[in-house]
PLY file of the C-alpha trace (Angstrom):
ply
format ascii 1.0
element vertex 163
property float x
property float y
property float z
element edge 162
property int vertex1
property int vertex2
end_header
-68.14 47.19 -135.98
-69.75 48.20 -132.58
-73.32 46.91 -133.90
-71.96 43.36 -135.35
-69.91 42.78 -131.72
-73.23 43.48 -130.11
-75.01 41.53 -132.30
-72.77 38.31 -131.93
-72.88 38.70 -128.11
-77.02 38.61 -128.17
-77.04 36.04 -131.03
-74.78 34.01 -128.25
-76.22 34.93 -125.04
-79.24 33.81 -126.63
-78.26 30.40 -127.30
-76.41 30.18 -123.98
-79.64 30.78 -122.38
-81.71 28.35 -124.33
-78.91 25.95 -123.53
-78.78 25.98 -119.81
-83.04 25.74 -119.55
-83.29 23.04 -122.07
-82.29 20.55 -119.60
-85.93 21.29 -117.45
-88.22 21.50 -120.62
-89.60 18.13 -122.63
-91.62 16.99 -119.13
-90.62 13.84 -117.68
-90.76 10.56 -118.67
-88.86 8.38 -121.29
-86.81 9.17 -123.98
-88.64 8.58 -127.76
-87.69 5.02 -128.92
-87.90 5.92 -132.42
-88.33 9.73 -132.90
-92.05 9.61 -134.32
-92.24 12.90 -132.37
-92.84 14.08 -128.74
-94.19 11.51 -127.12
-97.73 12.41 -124.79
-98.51 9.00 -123.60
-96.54 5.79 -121.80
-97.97 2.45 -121.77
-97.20 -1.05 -120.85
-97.87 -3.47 -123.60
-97.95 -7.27 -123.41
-97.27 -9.14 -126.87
-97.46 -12.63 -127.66
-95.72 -13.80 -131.27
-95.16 -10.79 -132.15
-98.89 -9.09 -131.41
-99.94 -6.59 -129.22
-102.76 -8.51 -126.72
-104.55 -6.94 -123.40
-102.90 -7.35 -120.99
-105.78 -7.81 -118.89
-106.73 -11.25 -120.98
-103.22 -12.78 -120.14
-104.05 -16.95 -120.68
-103.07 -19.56 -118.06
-99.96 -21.53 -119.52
-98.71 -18.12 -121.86
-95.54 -16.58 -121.71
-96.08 -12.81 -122.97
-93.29 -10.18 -123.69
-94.20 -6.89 -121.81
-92.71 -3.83 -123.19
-92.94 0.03 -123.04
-94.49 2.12 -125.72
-95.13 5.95 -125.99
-97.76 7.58 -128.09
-97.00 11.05 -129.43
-100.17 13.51 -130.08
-100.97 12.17 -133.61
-100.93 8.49 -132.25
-97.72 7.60 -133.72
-96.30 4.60 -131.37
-92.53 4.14 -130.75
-90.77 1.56 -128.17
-88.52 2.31 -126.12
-86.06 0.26 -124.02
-87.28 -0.56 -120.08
-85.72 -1.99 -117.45
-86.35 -3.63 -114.14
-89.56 -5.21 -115.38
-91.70 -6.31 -111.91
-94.95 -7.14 -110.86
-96.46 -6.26 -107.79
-96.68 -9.08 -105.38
-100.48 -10.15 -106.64
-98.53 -10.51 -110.09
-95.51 -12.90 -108.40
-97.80 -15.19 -107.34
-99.30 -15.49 -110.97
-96.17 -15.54 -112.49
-92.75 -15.33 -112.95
-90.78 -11.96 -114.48
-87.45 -11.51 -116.08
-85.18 -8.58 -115.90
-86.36 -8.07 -119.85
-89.58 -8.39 -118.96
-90.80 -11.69 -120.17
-93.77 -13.26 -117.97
-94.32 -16.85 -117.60
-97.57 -17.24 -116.42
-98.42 -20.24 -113.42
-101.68 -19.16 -111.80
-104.65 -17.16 -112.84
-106.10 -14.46 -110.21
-107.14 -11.38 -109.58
-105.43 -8.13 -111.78
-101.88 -6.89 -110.61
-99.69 -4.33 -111.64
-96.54 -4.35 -114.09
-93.59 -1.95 -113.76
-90.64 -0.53 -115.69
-88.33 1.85 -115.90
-86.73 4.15 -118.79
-85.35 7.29 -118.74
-85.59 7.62 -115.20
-89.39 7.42 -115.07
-91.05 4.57 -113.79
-93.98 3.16 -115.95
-96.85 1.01 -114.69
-100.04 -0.59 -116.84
-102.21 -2.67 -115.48
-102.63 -6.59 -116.11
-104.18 -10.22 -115.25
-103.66 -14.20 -115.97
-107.02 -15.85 -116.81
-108.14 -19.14 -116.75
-108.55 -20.83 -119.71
-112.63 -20.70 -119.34
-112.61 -17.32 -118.69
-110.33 -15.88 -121.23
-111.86 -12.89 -123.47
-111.14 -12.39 -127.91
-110.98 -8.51 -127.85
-110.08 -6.16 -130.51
-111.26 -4.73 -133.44
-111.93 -5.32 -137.17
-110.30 -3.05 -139.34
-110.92 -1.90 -143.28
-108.20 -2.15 -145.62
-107.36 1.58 -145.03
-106.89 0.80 -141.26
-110.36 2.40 -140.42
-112.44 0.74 -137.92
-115.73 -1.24 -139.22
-118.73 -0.15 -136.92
-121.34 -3.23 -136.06
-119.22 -6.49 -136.71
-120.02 -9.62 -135.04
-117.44 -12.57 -135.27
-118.45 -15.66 -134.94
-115.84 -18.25 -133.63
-115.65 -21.88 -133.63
-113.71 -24.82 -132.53
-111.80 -27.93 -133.67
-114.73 -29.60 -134.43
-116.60 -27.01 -135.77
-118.68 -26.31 -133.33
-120.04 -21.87 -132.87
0 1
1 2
2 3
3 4
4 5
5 6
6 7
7 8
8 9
9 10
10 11
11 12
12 13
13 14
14 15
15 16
16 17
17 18
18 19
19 20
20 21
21 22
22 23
23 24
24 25
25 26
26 27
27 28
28 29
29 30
30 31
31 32
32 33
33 34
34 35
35 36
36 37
37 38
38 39
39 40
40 41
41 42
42 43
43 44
44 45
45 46
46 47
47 48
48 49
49 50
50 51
51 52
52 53
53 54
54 55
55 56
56 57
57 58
58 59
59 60
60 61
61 62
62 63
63 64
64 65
65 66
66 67
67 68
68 69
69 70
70 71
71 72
72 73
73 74
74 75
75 76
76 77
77 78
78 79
79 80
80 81
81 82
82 83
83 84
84 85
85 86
86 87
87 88
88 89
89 90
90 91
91 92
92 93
93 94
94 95
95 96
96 97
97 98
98 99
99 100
100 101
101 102
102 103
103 104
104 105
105 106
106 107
107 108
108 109
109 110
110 111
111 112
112 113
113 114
114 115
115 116
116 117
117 118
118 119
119 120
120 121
121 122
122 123
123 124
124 125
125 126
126 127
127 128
128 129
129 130
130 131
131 132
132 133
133 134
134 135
135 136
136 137
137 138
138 139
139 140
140 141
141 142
142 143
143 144
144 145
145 146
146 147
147 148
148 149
149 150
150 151
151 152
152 153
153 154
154 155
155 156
156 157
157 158
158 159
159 160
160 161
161 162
């Protein structure tokens, strides 16, 4: 009887302990916005329609959706809810920001820096409006298996079909 006492006391010390340091462990940072797995990485992501764009290549005259997205180890993304969107005040003066962290663009300039907070940790990425001449097409092509194709060039043209 002596051993099983002793044996439930260790079995819940044990889990006592584990209970009062699990608090510290898991790092800092958000919590995972849909439990892909631990998350490694935080970034701030504009989208536009729906799509992820750079937020670097931000258009004069676009309204982009900014949001927060971690990255666990296999590259598994998950948002997660952010608040107090802001720019820095480079970013103010090329835009306006809502708490949600929509960004109506009204000037194009030089890059500024977007801000957010979940789970206690501030998150910042960094981002730019561009004129209309200046804006960038980035990305990448991608296979039907969601491989990348190596050596693709892309050749765009306008309304009147001009390269």
């Amino acid at each position: 009887m002596k051993d099983k006492i002793k044996l439930w006391f260790t079995f819940v010390g044990a889990f006592a302990i584990l209970w009062l340091l699990a608090p510290g462990c898991g790092g800092s940072g958000p919590t995972t916005g849909t439990g892909t797995g631990t998350i490694v990485r935080w970034q701030i992501e504009a989208t536009k329609n729906g799509s992820v764009i750079d937020p670097t290549n931000i258009v004069l005259g676009e309204t982009v959706q900014f949001r927060m997205a971690g990255y666990d180890a296999s590259g598994n993304r998950s948002i997660t809810s952010a608040s107090g969107w802001a720019t820095d005040s480079t970013g103010q003066s090329e835009g306006t920001m809502t708490s949600g962290g929509q960004f109506t663009t009204i000037a194009y300039g030089p890059a500024f820096t977007v801000s957010a907070t979940s789970g206690g940790s501030q998150i910042t990425g960094p981002a730019q409006v561009k004129s209309n001449a200046d804006a960038l097409v980035t990305g990448h092509v991608i296979d039907g298996l969601g491989d990348n194709v190596p050596n693709v060039t892309i050749d765009f043209y306008d309304g009147a079909n001009n390269l």
